[in-house]
PASEBA-1860 file (N, C-alpha, C; in nm, 3 decimals):
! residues 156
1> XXXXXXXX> -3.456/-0.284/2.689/-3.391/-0.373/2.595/-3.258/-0.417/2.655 ~ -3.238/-0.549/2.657/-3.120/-0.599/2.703/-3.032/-0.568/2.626 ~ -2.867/-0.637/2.622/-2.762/-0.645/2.514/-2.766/-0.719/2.382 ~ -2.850/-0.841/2.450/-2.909/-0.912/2.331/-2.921/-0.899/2.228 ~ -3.047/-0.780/2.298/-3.164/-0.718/2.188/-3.047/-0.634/2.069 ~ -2.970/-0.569/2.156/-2.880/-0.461/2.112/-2.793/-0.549/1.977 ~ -2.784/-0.678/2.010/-2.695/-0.704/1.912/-2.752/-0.800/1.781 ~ -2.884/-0.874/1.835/-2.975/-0.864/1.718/-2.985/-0.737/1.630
9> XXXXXXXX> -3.016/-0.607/1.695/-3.053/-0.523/1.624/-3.018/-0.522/1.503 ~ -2.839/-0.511/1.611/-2.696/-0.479/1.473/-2.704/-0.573/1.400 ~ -2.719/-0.693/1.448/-2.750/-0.833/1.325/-2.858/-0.791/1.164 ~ -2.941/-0.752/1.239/-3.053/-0.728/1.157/-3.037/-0.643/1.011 ~ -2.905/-0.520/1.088/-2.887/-0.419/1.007/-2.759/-0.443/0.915 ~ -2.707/-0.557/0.980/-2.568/-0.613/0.871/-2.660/-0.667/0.787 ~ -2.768/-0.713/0.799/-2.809/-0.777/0.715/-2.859/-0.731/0.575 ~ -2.925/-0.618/0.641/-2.971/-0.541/0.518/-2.844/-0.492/0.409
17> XXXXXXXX> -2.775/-0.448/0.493/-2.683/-0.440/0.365/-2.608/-0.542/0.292 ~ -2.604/-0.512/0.173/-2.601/-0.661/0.048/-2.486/-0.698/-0.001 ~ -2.384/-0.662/0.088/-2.185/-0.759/0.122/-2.123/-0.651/0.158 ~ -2.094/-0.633/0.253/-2.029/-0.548/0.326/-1.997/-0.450/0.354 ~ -1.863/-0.385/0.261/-1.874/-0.201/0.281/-2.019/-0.134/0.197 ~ -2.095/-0.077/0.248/-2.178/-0.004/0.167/-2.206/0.146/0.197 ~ -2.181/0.205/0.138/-2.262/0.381/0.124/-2.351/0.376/0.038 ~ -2.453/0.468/0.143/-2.600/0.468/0.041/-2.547/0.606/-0.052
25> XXXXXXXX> -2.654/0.607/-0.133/-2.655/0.726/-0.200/-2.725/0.798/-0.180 ~ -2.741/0.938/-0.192/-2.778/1.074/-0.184/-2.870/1.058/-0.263 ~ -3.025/1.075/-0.186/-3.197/1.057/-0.233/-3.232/1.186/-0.299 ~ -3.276/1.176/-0.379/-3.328/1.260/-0.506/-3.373/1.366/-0.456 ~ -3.416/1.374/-0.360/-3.509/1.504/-0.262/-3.372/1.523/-0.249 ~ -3.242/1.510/-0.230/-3.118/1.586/-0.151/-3.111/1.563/-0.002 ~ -3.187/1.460/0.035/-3.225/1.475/0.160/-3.095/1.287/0.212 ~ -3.050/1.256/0.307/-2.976/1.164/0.330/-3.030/0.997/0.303
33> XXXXXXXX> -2.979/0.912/0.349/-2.949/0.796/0.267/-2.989/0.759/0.442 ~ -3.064/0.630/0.408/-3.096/0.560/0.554/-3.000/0.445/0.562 ~ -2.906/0.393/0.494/-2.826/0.291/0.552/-2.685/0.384/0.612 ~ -2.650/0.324/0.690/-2.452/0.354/0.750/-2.357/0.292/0.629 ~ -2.238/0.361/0.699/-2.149/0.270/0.619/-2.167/0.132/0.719 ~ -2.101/0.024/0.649/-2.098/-0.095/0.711/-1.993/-0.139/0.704 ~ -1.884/-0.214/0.777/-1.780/-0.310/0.743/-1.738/-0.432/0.856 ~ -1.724/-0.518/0.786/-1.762/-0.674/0.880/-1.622/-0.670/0.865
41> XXXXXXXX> -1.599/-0.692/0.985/-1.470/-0.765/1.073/-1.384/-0.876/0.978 ~ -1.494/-0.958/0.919/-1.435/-1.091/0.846/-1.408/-1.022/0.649 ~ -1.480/-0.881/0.635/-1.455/-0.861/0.489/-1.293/-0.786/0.505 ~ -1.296/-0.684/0.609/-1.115/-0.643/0.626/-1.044/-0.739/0.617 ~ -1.063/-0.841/0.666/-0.946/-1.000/0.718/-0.913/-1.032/0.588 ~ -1.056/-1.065/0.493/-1.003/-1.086/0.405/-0.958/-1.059/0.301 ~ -0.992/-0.901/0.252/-0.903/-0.836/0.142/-0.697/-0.802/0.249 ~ -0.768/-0.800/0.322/-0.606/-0.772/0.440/-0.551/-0.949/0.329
49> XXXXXXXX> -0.565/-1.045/0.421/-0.541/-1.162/0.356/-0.453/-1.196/0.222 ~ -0.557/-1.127/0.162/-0.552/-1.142/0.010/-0.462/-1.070/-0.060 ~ -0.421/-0.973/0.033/-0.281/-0.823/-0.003/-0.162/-0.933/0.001 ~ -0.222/-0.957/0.130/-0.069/-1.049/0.168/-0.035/-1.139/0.093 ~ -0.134/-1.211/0.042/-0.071/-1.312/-0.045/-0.048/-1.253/-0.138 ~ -0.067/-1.178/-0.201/-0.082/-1.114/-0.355/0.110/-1.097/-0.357 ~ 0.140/-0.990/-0.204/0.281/-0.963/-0.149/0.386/-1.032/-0.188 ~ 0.365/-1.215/-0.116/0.438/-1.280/-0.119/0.422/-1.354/-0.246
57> XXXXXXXX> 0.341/-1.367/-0.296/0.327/-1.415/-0.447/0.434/-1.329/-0.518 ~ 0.393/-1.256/-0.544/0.498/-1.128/-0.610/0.589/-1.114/-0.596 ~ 0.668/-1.094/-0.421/0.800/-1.091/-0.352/0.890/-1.238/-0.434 ~ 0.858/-1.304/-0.457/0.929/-1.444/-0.478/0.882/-1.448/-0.634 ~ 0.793/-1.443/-0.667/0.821/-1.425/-0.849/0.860/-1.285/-0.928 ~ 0.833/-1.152/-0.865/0.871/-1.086/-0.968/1.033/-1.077/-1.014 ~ 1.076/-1.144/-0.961/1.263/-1.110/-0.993/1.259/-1.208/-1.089 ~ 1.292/-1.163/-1.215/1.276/-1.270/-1.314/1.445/-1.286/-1.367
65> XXXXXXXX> 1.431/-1.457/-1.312/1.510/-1.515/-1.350/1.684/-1.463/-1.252 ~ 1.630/-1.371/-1.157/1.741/-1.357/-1.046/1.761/-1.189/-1.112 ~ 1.702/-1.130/-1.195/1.750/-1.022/-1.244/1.847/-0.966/-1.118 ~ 1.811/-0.952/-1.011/1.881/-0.897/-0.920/1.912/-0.756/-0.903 ~ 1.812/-0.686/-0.970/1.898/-0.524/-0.919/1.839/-0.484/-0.787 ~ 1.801/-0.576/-0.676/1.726/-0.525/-0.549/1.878/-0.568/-0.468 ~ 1.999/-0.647/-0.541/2.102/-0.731/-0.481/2.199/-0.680/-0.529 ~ 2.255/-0.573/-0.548/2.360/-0.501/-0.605/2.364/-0.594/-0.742
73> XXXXXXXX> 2.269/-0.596/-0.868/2.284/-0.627/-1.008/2.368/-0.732/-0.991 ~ 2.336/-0.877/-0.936/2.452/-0.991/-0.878/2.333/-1.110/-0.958 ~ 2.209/-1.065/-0.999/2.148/-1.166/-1.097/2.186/-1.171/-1.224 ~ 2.136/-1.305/-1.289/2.147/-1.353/-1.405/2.141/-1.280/-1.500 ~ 2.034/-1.203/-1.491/1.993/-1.072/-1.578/2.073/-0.979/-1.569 ~ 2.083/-0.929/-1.479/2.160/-0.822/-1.449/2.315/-0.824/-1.496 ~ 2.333/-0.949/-1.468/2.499/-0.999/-1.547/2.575/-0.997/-1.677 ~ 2.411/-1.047/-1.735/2.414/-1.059/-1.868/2.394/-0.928/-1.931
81> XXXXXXXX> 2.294/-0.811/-1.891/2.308/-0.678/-1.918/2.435/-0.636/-1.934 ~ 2.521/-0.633/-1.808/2.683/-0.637/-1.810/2.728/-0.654/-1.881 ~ 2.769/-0.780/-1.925/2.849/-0.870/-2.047/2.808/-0.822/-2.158 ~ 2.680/-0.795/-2.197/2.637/-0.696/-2.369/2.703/-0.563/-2.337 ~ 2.695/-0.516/-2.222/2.757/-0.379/-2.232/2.881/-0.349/-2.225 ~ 2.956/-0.455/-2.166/3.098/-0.453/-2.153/3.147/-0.467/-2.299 ~ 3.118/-0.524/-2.422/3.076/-0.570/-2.531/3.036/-0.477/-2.636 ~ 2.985/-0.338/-2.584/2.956/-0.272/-2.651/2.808/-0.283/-2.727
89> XXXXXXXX> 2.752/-0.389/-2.696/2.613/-0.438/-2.723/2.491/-0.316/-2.657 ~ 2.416/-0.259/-2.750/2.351/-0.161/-2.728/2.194/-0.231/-2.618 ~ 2.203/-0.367/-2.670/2.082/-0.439/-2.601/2.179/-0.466/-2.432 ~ 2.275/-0.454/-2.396/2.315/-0.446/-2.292/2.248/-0.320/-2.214 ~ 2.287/-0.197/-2.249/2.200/-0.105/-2.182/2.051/-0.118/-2.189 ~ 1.987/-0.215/-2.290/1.823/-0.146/-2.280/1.822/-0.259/-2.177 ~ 1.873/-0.368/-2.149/1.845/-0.465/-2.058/1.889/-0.426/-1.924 ~ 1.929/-0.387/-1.884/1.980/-0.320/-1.762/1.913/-0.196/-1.741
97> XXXXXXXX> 1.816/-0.110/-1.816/1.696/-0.037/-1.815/1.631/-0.098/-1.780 ~ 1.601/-0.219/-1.816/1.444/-0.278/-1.810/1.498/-0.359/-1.687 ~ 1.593/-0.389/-1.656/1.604/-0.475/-1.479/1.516/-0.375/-1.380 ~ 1.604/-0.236/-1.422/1.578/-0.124/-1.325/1.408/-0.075/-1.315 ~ 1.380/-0.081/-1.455/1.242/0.003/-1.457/1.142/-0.126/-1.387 ~ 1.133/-0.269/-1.387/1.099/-0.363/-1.353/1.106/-0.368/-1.199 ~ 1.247/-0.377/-1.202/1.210/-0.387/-1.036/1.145/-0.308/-0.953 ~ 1.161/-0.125/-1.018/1.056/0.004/-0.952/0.991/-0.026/-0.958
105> XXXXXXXX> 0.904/-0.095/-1.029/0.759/-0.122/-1.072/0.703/-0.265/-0.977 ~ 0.791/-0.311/-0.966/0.727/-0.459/-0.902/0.734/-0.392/-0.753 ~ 0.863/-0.296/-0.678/0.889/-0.245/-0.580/0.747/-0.171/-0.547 ~ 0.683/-0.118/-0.645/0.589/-0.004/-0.568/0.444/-0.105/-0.568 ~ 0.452/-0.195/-0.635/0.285/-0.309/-0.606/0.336/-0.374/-0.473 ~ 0.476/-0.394/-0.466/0.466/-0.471/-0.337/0.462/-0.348/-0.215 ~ 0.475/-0.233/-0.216/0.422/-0.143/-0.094/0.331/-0.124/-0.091 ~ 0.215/-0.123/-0.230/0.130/-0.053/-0.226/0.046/-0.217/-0.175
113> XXXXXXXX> 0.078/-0.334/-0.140/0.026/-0.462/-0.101/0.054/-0.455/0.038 ~ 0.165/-0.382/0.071/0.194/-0.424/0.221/0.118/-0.315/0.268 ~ 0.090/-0.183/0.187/0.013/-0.112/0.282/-0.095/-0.089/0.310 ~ -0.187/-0.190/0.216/-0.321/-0.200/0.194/-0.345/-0.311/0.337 ~ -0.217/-0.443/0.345/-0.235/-0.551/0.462/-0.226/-0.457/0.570 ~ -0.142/-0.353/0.591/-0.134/-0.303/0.753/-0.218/-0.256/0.779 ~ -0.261/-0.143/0.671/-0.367/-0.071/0.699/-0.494/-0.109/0.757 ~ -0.530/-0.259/0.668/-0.630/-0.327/0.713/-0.658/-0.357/0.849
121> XXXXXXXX> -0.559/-0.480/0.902/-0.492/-0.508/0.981/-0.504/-0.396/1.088 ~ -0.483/-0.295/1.072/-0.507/-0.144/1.178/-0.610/-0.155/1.192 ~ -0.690/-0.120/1.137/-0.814/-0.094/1.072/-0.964/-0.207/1.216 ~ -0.930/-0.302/1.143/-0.951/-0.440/1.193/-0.956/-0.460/1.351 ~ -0.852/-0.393/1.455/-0.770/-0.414/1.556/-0.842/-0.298/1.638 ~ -0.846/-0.126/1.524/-0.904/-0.062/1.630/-1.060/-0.059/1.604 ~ -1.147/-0.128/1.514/-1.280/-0.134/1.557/-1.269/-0.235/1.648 ~ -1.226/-0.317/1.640/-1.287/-0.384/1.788/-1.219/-0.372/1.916
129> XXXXXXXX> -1.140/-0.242/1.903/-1.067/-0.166/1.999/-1.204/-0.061/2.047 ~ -1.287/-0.038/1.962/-1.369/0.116/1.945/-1.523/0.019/2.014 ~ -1.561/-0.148/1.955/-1.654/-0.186/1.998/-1.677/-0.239/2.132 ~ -1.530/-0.289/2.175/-1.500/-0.284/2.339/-1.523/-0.183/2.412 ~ -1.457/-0.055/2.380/-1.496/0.050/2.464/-1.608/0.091/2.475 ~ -1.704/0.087/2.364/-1.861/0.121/2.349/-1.909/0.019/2.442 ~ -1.886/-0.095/2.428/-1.932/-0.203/2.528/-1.917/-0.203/2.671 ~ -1.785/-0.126/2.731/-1.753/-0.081/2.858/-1.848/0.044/2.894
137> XXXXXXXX> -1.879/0.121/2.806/-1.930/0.268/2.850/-2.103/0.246/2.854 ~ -2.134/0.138/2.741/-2.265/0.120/2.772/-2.339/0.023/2.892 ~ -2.245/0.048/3.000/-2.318/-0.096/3.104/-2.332/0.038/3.242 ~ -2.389/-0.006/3.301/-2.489/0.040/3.369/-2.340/0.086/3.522 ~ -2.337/0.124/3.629/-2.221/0.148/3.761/-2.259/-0.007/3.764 ~ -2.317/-0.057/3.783/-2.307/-0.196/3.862/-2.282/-0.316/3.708 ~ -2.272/-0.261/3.627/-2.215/-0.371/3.533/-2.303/-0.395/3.401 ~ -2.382/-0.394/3.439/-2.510/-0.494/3.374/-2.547/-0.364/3.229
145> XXXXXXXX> -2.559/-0.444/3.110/-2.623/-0.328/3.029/-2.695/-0.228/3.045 ~ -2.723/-0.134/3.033/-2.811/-0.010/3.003/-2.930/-0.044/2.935 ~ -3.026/-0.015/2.970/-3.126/-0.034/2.936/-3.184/0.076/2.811 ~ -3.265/0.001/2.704/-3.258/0.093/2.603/-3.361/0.192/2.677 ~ -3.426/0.193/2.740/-3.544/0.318/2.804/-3.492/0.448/2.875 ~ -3.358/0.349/2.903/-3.239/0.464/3.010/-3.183/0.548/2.882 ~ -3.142/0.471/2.754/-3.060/0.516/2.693/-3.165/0.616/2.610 ~ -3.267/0.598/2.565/-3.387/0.679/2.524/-3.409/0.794/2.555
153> XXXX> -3.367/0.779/2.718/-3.384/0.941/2.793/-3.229/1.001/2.788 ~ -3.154/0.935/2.737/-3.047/1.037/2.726/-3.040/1.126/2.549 ~ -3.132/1.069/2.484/-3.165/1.158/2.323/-3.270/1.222/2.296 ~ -3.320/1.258/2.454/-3.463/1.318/2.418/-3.407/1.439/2.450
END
């Protein structure tokens, strides 16, 4: 079998599975599951993608209205919290709570976005870091693929 063949195969077997990441389940006998996991190159890209935008969507709208407590409390919100509290205004402190508890909260979707993009992004970089090297190790001293009959006698 040429490389060809080798990569029809894999064609064949992305195919079977029915969108991308899949784990089979554990067969009633207890006995294993005949599909792999699977994951296409182009389904990482695009939940990676989709973090990112989610990121910058978020990065640029969640500060509402300049609240500003990521800016030493120098937003609108944050000002005005001030001014009720300087004031003695009890809605001064709950507003200057809610800058704070807001921005933790918008702070930890946007890591938990950037770390879903890197991760991916990693992810992404070393399988086809892992399918190169398989591709280097499976060719023959003189270059040329391995033949599946060669490779046959190395699992018997």
């Amino acid at each position: 079998m040429a490389w060809n063949e080798w990569e029809q195969l894999k064609a064949r077997a992305a195919q079977r599975s029915s969108g991308g990441m899949q784990i089979d389940h554990l067969a009633p006998d207890g006995g294993g599951g005949g599909d792999d996991l699977v994951v296409r190159q182009d389904d990482l890209g695009a939940v990676g993608h989709e973090a990112k935008l989610l990121y910058e969507g978020l990065r640029k709208q969640a500060d509402i209205e300049g609240a500003g407590a990521g800016d030493s409390g120098s937003g609108s919100t944050a000002q005005a919290a001030a001014a009720l509290k300087s004031h003695s205004f009890a809605t001064g402190a709950a507003l200057e709570t809610t800058v704070r508890v807001w921005t933790s909260q918008a702070d930890s979707v946007l890591q938990a976005c950037a770390h879903i993009s890197n991760h991916l992004d990693y992810s992404q970089k070393r399988h086809a870091e892992d399918d190169a090297q398989i591709g280097t190790v499976m060719n023959d001293v003189d270059g040329l693929p391995v033949s599946v009959s060669k490779l046959n006698e190395y699992f018997k």
